[in-house]
C-alpha positions in Angstrom: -28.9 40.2 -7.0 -26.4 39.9 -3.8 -23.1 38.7 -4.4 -22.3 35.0 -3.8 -20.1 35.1 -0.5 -16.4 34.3 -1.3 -14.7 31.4 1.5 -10.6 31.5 0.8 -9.0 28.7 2.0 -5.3 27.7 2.6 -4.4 23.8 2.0 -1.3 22.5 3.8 0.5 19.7 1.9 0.4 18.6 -1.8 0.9 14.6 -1.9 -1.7 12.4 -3.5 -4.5 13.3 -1.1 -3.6 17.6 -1.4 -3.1 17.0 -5.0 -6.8 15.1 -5.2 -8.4 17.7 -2.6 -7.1 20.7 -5.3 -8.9 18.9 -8.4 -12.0 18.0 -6.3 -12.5 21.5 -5.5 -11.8 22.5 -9.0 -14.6 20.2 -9.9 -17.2 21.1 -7.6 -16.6 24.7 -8.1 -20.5 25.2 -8.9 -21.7 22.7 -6.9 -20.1 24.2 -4.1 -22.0 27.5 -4.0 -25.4 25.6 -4.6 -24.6 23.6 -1.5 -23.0 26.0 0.5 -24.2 29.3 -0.5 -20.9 30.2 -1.1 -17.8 30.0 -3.5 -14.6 28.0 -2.1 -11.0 29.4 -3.2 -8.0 27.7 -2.5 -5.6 31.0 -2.3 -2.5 29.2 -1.5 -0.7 26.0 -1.3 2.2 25.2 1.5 4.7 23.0 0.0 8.4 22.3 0.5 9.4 23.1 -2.5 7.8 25.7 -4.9 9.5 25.7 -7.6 8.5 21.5 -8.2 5.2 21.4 -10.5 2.2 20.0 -9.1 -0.5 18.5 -11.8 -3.1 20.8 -11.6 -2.0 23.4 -9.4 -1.0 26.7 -10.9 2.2 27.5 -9.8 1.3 31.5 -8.2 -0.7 29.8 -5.9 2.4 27.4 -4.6 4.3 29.0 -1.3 6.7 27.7 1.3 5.9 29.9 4.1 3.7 28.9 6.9 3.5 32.7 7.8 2.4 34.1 4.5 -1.1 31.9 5.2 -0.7 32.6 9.3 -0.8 36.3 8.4 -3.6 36.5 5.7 -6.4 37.4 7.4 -8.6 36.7 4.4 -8.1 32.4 4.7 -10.5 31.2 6.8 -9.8 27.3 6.4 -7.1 25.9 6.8 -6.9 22.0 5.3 -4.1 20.0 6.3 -3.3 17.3 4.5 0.3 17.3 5.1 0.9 14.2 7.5 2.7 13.5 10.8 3.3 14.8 14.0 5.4 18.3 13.2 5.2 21.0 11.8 1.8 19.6 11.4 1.0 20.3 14.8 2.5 23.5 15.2 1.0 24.8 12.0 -2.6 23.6 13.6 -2.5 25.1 16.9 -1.0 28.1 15.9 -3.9 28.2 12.5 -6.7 27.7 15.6 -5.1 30.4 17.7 -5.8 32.5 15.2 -9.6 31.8 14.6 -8.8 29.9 11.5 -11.3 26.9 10.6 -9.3 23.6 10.4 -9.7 20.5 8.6 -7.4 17.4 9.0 -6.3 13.6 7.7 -3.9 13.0 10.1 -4.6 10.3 12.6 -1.4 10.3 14.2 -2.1 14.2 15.5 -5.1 13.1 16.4 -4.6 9.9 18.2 -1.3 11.0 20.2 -2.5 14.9 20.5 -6.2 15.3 20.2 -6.9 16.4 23.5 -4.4 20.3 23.3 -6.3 20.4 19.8 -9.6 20.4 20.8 -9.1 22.7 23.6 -7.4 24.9 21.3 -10.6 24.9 18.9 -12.6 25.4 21.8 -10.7 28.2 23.2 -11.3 30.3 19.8 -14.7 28.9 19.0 -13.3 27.1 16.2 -14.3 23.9 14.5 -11.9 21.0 14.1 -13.2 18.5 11.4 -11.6 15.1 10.9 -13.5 12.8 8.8 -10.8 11.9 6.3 -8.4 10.7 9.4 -10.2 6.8 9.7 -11.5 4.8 7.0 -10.9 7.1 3.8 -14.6 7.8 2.0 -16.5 5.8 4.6 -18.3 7.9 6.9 -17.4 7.2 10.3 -16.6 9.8 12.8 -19.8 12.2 11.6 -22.0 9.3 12.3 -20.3 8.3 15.4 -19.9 11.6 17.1 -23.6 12.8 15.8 -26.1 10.5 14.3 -25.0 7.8 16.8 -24.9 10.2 19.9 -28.2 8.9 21.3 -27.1 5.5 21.9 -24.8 4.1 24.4 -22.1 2.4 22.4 -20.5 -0.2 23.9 -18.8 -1.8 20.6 -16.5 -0.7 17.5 -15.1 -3.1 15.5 -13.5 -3.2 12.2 -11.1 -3.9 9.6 -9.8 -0.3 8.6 -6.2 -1.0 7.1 -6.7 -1.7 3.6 -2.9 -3.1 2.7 -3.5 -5.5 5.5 -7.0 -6.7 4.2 -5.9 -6.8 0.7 -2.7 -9.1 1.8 -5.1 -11.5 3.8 -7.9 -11.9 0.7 -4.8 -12.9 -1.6 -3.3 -15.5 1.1 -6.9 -16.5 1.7 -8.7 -16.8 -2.1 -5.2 -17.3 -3.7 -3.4 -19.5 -1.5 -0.4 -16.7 -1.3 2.2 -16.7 1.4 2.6 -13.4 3.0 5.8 -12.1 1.8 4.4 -13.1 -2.0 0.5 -11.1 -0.9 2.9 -8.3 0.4 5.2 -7.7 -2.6 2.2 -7.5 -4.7 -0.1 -5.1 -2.5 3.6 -2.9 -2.3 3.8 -3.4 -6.7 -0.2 -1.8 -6.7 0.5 0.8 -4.4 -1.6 -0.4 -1.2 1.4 -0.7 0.6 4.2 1.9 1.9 7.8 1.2 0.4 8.3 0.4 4.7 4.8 -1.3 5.2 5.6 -1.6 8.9 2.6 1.0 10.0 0.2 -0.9 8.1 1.6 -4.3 8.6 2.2 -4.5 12.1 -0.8 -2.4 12.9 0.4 1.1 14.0 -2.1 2.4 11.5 -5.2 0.6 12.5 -4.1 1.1 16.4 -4.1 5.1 15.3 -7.4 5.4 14.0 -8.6 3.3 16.7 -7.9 5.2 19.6 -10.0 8.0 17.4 -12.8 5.9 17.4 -12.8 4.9 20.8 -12.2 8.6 22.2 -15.3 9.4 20.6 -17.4 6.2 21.1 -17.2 6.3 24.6 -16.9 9.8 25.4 -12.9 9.4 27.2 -9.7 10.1 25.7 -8.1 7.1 24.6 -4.4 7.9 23.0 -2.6 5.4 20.4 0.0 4.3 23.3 -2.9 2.6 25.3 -3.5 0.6 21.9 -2.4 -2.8 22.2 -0.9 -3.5 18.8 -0.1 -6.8 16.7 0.1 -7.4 13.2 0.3 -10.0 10.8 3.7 -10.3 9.6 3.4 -14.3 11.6 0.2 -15.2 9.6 0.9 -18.4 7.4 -1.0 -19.7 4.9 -1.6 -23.1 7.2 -3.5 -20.7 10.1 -5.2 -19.5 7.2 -6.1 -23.2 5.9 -7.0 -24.5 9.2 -9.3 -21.5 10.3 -11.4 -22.2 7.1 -11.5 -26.1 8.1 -13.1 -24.3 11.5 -15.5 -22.3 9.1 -13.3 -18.7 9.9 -11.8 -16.4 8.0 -8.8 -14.5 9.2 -8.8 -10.4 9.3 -6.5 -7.9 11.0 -9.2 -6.6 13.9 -9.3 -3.2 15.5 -11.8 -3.6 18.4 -12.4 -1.7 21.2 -15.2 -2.3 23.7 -17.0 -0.1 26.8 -17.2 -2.7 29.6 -17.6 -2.2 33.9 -13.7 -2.2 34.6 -13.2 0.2 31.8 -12.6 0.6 28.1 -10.6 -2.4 26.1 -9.0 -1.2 23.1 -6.8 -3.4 20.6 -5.5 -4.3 17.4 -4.7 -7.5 16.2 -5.6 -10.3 14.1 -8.0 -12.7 14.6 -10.5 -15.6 13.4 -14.0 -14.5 12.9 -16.6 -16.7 11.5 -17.5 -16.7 7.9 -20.8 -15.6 8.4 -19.9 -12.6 10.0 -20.5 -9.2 8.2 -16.8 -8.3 8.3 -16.1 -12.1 6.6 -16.9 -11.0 3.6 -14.5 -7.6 3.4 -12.6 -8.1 0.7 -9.4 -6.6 -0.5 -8.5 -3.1 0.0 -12.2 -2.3 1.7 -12.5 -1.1 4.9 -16.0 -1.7 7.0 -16.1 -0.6 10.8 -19.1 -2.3 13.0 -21.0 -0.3 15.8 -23.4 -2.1 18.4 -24.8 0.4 21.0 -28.0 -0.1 23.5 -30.7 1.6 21.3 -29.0 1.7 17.8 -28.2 -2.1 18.1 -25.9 -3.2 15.2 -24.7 -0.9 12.2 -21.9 -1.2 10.1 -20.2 1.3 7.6 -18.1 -0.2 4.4 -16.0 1.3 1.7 -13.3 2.5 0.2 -10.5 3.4 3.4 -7.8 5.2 1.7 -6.9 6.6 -2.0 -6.4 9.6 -3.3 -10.1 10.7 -4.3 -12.1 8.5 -1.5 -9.9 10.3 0.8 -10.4 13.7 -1.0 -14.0 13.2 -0.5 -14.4 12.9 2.8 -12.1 15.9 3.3 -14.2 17.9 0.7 -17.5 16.7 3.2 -15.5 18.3 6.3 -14.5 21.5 3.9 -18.5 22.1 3.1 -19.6 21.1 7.0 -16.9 24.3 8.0 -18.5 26.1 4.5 -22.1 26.4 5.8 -20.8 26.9 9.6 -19.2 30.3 8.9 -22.0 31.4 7.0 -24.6 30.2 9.6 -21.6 31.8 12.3 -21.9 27.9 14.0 -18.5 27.1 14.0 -17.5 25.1 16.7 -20.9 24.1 17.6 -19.5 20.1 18.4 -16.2 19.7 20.4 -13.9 17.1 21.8 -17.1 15.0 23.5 -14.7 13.7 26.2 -16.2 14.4 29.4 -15.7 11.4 30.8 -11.9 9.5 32.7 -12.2 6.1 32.1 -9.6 3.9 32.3 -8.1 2.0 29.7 -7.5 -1.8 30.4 -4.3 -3.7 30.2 -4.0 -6.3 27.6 -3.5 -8.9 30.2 -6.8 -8.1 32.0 -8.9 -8.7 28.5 -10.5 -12.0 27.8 -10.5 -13.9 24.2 -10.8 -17.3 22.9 -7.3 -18.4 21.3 -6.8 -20.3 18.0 -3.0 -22.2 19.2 -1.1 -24.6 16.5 1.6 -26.2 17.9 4.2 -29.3 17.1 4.5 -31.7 20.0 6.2 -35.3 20.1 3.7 -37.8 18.7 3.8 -40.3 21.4 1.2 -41.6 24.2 0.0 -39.2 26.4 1.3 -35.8 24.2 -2.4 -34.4 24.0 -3.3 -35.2 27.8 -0.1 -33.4 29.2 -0.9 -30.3 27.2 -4.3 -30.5 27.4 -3.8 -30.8 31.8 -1.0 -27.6 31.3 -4.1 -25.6 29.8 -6.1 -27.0 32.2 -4.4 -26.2 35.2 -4.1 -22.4 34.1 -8.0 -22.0 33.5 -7.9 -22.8 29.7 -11.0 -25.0 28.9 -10.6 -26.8 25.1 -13.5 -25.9 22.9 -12.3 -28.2 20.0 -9.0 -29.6 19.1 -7.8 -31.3 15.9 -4.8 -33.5 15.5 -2.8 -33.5 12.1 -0.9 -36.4 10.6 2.1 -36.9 11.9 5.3 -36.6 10.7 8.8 -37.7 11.4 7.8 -38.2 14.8 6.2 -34.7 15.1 2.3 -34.1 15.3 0.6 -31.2 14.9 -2.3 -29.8 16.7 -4.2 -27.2 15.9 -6.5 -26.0 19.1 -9.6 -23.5 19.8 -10.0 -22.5 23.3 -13.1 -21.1 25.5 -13.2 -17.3 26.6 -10.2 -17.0 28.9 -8.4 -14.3 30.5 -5.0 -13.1 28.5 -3.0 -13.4 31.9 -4.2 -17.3 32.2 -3.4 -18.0 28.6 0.2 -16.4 28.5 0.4 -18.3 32.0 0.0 -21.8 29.9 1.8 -21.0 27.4 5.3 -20.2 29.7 4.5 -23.4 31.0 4.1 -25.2 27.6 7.1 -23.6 26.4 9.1 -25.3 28.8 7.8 -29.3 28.8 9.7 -31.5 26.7 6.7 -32.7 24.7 6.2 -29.3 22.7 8.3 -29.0 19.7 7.4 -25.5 18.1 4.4 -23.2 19.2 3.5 -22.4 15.1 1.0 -19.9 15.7 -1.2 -18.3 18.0 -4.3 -15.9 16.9 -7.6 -14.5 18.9 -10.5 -15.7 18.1 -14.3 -13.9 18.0 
């Protein structure tokens, strides 16, 4: 009977996600080998510290040398799971220089430095597998860089920041204000001690440019991400989208269009009917259109220490049956194509605007002519009971360019009639 092959393996980082990689692979020991073909062994560990205990991870296999895996010829996969920009980086490169298999989480390496990566892996043959780095368990990047790759997209779209979904579905179901939704997504561990990546959407903006680079075949890099986040949401936009029949969700979108690609994070009023609408909590779901694919859409679980696992464990098998079929490598970066990446300013949206103005004759005609004048057209407006002398309005626009819109509102800013701009969100 031949001997089941042995693959050894080096994993970079024990946190939540290393630590749930470990006891997946612990788990699926069997499994592995009738999947695969062959046995997975996790040789070593990189952590800071060795001499800490990690739950489930015998302590001869801990080290804190980078070199001691570098040097041993036997690891064949490295699985990096350590997070940020160095020595992650350094560790990669240098892992793929040496023919090493690598599998990654990290979405800022990837959105900031995908581009020396891939050419590294392509250099040495090598594969570079990244499921775990958007969305957590959902599948995403396999289906976009392979079972979507005979359609033309020309559309991602999704909500794939779980704190900040989980913060709108308690200001939206529970009537929460945002600091209260945040405090409680921070006490249940969806959000960061400094939420700012999640909350101002840094995160989302990361795993976008990901998407796009692949959707579209051109490099698109988290600095061309225009990024907003929902720190200014109150629970009145909230109440007032729903009297418009919306629900409000932190958006990544990015779209292939003739002047180039539009890529952008931010939130925005969608209508409750939409597939998204109904994302609740700490979900994730991403939405593809394309020419011959039409409309498909991928939900689950977008972060946590086994959904994540998982879809690192799918990359770790992928790399498994590539060395034995001696295919590694076989799909690289995709980006053959330059397009360029449009400003902000040059995008087009409809605008959800609340403002305060003086509640006195002619209020609603002098704002309505500013918007007017600067190419805004009203699609509906809605005036709110007045108070001390102040009304509120609360206004949805037509399709206009950003560049016209921030042109009225300069203008608005400035006439004696407008009290308070309260908020101002995108619409679908």
């Amino acid at each position: 009977m031949e001997e089941t092959k042995v693959i050894h393996a080096a994993l970079l980082g024990a946190g939540t996600v290393g630590g749930g990689l470990y006891k997946l692979a612990e788990a699926l020991k069997e499994e592995l080998v009738k999947k695969t073909g062959a046995q997975l062994v996790i040789d070593k560990v990189l952590v800071r510290d060795k001499n800490k205990k990690r739950e489930g991870i015998p302590r001869e296999k801990l080290t804190d040398s980078w070199q001691e895996i570098l040097n041993d010829s036997q690891i064949e996969i490295i699985i990096e799971l350590m997070g940020g920009i160095e020595p992650a980086l350094t560790y990669i490169k240098e892992a793929l220089h040496a023919g090493k298999q690598v599998v990654t989480a990290n979405k800022d390496l990837l959105a900031e430095h995908g581009a020396e990566l891939f050419a590294a892996a392509e250099e040495r043959g090598c594969d570079l597998q990244f499921e775990a780095a958007v969305a957590g368990a959902i599948p995403i990047i396999r289906p976009l860089r392979q079972s979507l790759a005979g359609s033309c997209l020309t559309e991602v779209m999704g909500i794939v920041n779980g704190t900040t979904n989980y913060i709108l579905t308690k200001m939206s179901e529970e009537g929460m204000d945002y600091k209260e939704a945040l405090d409680m997504a921070t006490k249940l561990g969806y959000a960061e001690a400094d939420p700012t990546a999640d909350v101002e959407g840094y995160d989302a903006g990361r795993k976008l440019a990901i998407m796009a680079s692949i959707a579209f075949n051109s490099r698109v890099t988290f600095p061309q991400v225009y990024t907003e986040g929902i720190s200014k949401i109150t629970a009145k936009d909230i109440q007032y989208a729903k009297e418009f029949g919306y629900v409000i969700k932190l958006l990544g979108i990015t779209r292939l269009t003739e002047e180039g690609i539009e890529v952008k994070v931010h939130p925005m009023l969608i209508p409750d009917t939409h597939p998204l609408a109904s994302v609740r909590d700490s979900f994730n779901a991403v939405f593809v259109h394309g020419d011959a694919c039409d409309d498909a859409m991928f939900m689950g679980r977008g972060a946590g220490e086994m959904p994540t696992a998982s879809a690192v464990m799918g990359d770790v098998i992928d790399v498994m049956r590539n060395i034995l079929k001696n295919s590694c490598g076989k799909i690289g970066c995709g980006c053959y194509k330059s397009l360029p990446v449009k400003n902000i300013q040059e995008t087009s949206s409809r605008f959800f605007l609340r403002i305060q103005v003086s509640d006195r004759p002619g209020a609603l005609a002098n704002i309505s002519g500013v918007l007017g004048n600067n190419n805004v057209s009203i699609e509906q407006v809605v005036q709110k009971k007045s108070h001390d002398g102040v009304a509120e309005l609360v206004i949805i626009t037509d399709r206009v360019k950003e560049l016209y819109f921030n042109d009225a509102i300069k203008i608005l800013k400035g006439m004696s009639v407008l009290k308070e701009i309260s908020g101002i969100i995108r619409v679908y």
